[in-house]
C-alpha positions as CSV (number, residue, x, y, z in Angstrom):
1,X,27.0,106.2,13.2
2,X,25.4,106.4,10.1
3,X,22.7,104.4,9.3
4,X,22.2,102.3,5.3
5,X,19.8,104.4,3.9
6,X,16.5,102.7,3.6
7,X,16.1,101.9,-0.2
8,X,11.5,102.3,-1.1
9,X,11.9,100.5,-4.3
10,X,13.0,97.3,-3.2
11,X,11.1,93.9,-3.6
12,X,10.4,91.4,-1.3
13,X,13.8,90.0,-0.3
14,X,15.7,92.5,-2.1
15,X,18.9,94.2,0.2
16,X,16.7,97.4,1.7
17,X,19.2,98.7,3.3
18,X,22.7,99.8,1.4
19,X,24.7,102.9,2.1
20,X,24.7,103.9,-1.5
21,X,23.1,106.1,-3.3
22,X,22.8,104.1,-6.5
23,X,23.7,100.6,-6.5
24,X,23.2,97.7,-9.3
25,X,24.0,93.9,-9.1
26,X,24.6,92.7,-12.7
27,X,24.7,88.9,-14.5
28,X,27.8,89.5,-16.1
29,X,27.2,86.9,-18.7
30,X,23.8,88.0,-19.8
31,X,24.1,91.8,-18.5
32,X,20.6,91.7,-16.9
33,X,20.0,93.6,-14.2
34,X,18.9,91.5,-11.1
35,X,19.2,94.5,-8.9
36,X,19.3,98.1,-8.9
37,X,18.6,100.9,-6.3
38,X,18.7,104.5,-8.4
39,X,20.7,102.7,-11.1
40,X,20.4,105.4,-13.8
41,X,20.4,108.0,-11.5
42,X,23.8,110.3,-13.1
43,X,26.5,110.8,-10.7
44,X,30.3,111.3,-10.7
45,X,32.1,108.3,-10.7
46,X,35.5,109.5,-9.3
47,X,38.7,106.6,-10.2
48,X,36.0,104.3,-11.4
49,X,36.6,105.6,-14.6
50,X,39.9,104.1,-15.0
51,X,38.4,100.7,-16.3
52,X,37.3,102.4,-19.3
53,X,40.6,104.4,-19.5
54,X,42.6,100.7,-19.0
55,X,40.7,98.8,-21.1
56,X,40.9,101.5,-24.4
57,X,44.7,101.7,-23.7
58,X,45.3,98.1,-24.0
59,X,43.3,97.5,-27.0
60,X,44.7,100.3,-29.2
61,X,48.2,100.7,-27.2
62,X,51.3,98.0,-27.0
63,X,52.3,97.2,-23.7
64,X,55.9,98.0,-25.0
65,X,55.1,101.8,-26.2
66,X,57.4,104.6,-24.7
67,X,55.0,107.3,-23.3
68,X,56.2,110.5,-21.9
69,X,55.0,112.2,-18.9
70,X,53.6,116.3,-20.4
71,X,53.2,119.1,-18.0
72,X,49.9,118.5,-17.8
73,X,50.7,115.2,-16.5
74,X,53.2,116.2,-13.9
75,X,50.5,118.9,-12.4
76,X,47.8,116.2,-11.7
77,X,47.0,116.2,-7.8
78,X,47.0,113.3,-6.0
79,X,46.9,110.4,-5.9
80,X,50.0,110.5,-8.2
81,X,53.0,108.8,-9.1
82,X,54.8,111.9,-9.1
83,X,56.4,112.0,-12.3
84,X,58.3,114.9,-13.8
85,X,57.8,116.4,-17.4
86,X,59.9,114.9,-20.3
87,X,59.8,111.4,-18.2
88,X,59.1,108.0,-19.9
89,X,57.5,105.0,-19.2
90,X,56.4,102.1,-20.5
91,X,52.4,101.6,-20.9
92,X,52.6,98.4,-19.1
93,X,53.8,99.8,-16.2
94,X,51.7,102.9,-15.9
95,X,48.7,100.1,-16.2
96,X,49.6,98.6,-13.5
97,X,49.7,102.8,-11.4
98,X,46.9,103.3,-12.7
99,X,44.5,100.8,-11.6
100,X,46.5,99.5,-8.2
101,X,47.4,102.7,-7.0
102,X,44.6,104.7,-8.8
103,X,47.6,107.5,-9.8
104,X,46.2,110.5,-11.8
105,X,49.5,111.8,-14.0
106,X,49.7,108.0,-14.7
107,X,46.0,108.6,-16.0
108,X,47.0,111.6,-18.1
109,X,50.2,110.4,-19.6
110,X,48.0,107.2,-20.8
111,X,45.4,109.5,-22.1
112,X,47.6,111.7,-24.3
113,X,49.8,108.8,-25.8
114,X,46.1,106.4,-26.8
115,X,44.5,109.2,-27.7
116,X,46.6,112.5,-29.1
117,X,45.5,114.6,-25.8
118,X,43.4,114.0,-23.2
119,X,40.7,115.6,-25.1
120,X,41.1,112.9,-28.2
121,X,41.0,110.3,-25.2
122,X,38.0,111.8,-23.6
123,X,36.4,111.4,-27.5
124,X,37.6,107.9,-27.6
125,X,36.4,106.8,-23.9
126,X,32.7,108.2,-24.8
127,X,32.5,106.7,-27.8
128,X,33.2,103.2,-26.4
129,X,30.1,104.0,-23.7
130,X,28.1,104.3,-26.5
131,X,29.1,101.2,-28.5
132,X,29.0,99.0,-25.5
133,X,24.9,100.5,-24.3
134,X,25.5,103.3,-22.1
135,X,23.1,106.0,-22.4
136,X,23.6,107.9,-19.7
137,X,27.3,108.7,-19.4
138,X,29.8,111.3,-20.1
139,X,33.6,111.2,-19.6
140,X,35.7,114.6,-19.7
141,X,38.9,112.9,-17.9
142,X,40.7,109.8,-17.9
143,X,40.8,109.9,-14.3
144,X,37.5,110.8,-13.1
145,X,38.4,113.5,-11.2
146,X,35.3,115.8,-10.8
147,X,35.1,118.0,-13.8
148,X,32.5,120.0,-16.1
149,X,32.2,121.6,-19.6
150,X,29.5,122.9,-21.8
151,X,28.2,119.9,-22.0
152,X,27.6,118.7,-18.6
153,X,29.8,116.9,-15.4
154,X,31.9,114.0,-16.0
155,X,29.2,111.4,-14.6
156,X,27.8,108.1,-14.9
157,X,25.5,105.8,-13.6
158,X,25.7,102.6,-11.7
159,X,24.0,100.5,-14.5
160,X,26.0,102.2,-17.3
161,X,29.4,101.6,-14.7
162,X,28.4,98.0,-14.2
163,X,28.2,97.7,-17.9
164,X,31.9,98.8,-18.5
165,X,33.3,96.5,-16.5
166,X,31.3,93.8,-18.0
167,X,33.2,94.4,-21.3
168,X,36.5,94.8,-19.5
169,X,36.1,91.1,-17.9
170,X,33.9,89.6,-20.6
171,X,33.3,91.0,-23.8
172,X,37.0,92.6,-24.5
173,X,39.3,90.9,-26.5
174,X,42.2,92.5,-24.1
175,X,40.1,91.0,-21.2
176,X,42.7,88.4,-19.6
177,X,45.2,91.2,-19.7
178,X,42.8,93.4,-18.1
179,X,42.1,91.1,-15.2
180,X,45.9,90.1,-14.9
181,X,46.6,93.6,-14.1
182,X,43.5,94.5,-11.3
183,X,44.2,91.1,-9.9
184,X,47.8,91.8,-8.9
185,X,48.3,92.5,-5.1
186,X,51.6,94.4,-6.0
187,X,54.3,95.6,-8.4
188,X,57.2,96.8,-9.0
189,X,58.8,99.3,-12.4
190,X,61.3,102.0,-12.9
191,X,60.9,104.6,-15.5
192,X,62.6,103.8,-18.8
193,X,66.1,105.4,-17.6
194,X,66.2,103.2,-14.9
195,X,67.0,105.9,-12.5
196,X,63.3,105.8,-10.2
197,X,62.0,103.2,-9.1
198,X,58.2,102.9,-8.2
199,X,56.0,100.7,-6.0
200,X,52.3,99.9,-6.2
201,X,49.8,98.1,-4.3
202,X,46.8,97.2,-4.9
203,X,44.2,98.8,-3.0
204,X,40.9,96.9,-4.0
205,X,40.2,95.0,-0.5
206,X,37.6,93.3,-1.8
207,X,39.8,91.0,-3.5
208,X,40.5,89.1,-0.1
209,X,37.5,89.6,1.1
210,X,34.9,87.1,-0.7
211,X,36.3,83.6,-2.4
212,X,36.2,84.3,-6.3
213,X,36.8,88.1,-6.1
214,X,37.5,88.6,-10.1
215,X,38.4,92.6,-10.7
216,X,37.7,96.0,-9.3
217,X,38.0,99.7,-8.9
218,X,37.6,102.0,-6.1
219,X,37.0,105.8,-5.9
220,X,37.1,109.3,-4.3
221,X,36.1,112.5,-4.6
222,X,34.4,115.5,-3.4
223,X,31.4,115.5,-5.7
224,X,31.3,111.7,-6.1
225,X,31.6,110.2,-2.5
226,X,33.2,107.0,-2.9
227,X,32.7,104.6,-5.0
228,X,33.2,101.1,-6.5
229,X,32.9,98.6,-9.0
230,X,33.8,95.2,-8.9
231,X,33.5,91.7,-9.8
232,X,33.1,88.0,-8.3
233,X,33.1,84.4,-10.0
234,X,31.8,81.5,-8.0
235,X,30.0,78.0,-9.6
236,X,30.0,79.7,-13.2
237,X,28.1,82.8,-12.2
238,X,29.3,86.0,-12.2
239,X,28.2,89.2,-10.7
240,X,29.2,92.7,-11.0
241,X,28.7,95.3,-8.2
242,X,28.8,99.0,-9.1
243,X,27.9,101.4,-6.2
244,X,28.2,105.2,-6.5
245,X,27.7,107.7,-3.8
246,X,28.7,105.3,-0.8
247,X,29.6,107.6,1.8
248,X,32.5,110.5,2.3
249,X,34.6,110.8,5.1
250,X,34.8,109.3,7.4
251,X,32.7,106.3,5.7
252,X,35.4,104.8,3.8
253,X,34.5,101.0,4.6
254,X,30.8,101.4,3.2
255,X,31.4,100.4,0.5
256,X,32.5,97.2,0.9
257,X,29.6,96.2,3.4
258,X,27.5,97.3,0.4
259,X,29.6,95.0,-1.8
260,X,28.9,92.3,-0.1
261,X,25.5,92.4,1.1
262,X,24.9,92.3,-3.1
263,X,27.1,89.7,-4.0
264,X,25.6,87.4,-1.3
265,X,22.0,88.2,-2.3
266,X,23.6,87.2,-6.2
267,X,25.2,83.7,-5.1
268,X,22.2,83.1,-2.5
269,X,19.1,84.0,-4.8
270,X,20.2,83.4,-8.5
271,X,21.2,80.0,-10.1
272,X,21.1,79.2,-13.8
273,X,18.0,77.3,-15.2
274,X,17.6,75.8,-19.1
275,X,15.6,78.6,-20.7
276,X,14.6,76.8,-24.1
277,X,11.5,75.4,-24.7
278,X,10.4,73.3,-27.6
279,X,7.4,75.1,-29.4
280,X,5.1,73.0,-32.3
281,X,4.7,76.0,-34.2
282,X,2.7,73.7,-37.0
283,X,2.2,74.4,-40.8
284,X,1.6,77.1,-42.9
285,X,-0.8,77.0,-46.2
286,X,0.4,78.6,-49.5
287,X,-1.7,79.5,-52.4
288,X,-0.6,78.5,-55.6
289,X,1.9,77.0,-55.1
290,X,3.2,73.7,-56.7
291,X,2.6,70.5,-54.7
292,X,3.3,67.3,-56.5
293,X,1.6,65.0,-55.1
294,X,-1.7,66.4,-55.4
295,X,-0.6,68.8,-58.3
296,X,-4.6,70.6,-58.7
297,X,-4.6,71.4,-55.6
298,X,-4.8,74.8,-55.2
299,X,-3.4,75.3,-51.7
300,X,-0.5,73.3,-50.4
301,X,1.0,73.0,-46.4
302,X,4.3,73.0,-45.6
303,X,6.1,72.7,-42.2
304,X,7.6,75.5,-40.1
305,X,10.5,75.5,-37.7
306,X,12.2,77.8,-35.3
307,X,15.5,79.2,-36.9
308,X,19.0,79.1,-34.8
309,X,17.6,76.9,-31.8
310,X,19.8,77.2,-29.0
311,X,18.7,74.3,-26.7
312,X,21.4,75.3,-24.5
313,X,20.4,78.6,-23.5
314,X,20.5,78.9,-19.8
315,X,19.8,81.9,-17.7
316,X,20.2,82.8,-14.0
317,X,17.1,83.3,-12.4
318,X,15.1,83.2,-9.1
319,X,13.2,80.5,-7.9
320,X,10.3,81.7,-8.5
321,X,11.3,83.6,-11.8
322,X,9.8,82.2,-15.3
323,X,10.5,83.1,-18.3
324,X,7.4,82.8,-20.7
325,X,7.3,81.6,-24.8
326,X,5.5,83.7,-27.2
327,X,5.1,82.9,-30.6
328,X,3.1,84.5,-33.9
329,X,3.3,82.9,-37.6
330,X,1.0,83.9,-40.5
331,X,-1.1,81.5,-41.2
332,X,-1.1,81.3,-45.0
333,X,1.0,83.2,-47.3
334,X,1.1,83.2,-51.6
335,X,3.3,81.2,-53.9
336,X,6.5,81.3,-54.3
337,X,7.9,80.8,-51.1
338,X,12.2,80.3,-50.3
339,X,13.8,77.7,-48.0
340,X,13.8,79.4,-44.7
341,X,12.0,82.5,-45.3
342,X,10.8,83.9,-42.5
343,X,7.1,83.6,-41.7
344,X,6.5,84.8,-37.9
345,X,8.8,85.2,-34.4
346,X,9.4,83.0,-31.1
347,X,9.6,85.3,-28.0
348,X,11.3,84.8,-24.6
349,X,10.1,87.5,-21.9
350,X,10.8,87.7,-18.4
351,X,8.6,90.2,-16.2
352,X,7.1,91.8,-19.9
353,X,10.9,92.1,-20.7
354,X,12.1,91.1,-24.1
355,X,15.5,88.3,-23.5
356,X,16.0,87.1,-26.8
357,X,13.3,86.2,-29.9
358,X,14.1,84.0,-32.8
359,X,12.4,83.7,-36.9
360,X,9.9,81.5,-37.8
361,X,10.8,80.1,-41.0
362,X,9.6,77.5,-43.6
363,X,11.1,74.1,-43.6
364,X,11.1,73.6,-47.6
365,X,10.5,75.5,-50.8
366,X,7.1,76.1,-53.1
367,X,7.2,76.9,-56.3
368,X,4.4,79.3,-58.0
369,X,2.1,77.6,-60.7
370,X,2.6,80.2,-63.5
371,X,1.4,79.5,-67.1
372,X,4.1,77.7,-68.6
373,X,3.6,75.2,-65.0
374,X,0.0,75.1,-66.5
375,X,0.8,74.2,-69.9
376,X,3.1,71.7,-69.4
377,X,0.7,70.3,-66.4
378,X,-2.3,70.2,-69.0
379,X,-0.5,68.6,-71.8
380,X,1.2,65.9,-70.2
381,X,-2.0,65.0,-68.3
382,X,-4.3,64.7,-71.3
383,X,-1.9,64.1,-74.3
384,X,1.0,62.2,-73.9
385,X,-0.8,60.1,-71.3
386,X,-4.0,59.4,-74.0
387,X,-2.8,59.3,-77.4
């Protein structure tokens, strides 16, 4: 049998042993990585693409759109629904093929109606990567299946996979409908004739294996091994799991003892703390400016304040994680200065790593003492108080 390969970079308490090649366990609410074994390391990603091809057809698709099956479509290899060219569907139904039954034509037809061709698709799906922060993927197909072009092998990383599915289950506006659909154990459709009827079930096991199981997608093929990526909700946290390389034949269950050896380590080791911390950060002096209280002055101080406080930050963290408070404002600064104008920054960082930072800005306004200020200063002072 073969063993979990040993993995050299983990921490104290970290999993060590995973089967994977490259594995990540995600916050999905804040997208930190709280653990990753090779997680930018580039590999095919076999049927895991198809949360990036399900998500892009339901937000620029209707549900109700005919689609009909090309040649192209109806030469896929399996795993496929077996449709024949010049056959229609309903996208709504090839969703539900393509991510329970992982079918590949299904993947094709979908590609070609969204996006023009598969090659439009392709444009679309790598585009979306790089909106969303992946830096290190490339899609050629809509169904992952291993392929290469002049610029390089349909691939991704387990990082840059983790954080697709995030915005399928989080950040998505189509995101309910996306988890309707990997959530469903089975379903039923005929193509739009009504002569065929088709089946699917939903082969994510995961789902019934761990309380709160949320989404996922599984995925074979020669050059990718299998894979995964999925996602769990338990006491308001959720993790996503994203392993690629897990094994080939005959090492098909891998990857769900890897899936849940890093969603225990999640629910056992990470709960959420408050992360805001109230910082003093004092006055700042401004030269020439107006004060009216002391108007010869020729400095004045005026309050600072942190800009769009969010007292209820929290964060999921380790015990014996803290996140540390930085903070830099000028200390003076010339006449005239604007309500809220920004004056230094307020840092969070965690292990050196930049969370979030916030302005510094000024509480009130100063006005500069210019000559006609001096003038009318003067006079009043002198003459129309002493007649």
């Amino acid at each position: 049998m073969v063993q979990p390969a040993v993995n050299a970079y983990a921490k104290e308490g970290e999993p060590g042993n995973l089967y994977a090649q490259s594995a990540v366990l995600m916050d999905a609410d804040s997208g930190r990585i709280l653990f990753s074994k090779n997680g930018q390391t580039e590999r095919a990603n076999a049927s895991t693409t198809k949360i990036m091809t399900c998500i892009l057809a339901l937000e620029y698709g209707s549900l109700d759109d005919v689609v009909t099956a090309s040649e192209k479509a109806s030469s896929q290899p399996k795993v496929h629904l077996g449709v024949t060219s010049g056959e229609t569907f309903y996208l709504r139904d090839l969703l539900y093929s393509l991510m329970l039954e992982s079918h590949n034509d299904a993947a094709v037809i979908i590609a070609e109606s969204v996006g023009k061709s598969v090659e439009g698709f392709a444009d679309m799906m790598n585009a979306k990567a790089k909106e969303i922060g992946c830096r290190n993927t490339y899609f050629i197909t809509p169904n992952g299946l291993d392929a290469a072009d002049d610029q390089g092998i349909h691939h991704t990383t387990a990082e840059d996979l983790a954080r697709i599915m995030k915005y399928c289950i989080m950040d998505s506006p189509k995101k309910e409908m996306f988890l309707e659909i990997t959530r469903t154990p089975n379903y039923q459709f005929t193509d739009c004739s009504g002569k065929r009827t088709y089946s699917c079930n939903n082969h994510n096991a995961f789902l019934q294996m761990m309380e709160g199981a949320l989404s996922g997608k599984t995925g074979f093929t020669a050059d990718a091994g299998y894979c995964y990526v999925g996602a769990l909700k338990k006491d308001d946290r959720t993790f996503i799991v994203a392993l690629l390389a897990c094994g080939w034949p005959n090492n098909k269950t891998y990857k769900w003892a890897d899936t849940k050896v890093l969603m225990n380590y999640g629910l056992e080791n990470y709960t959420y703390r408050n992360i805001w911390q109230e910082a003093d950060v004092g006055e700042i002096t401004v030269h020439h400016g107006i004060d009216r209280k002391h108007p010869f002055n020729t400095t004045t101080k005026i309050k600072l304040t942190v800009a769009e406080e969010d007292k209820d930050w929290q964060m999921l963290l380790k015990d014996e994680e803290q996140v540390q408070m930085v903070w830099e404002a000028e200390k003076d600064v010339e006449a005239p200065v604007a309500k809220g104008q920004k004056c230094g920054r307020i840092e969070y960082l965690l292990d050196g790593d930049l969370l979030r930072s916030y302005d510094i800005v000024t509480v009130d306004a100063v006005k500069m003492k210019d000559t006609k200020w001096y003038i009318g200063t003067i006079f009043g002072r002198y003459f129309l108080q002493n007649p």
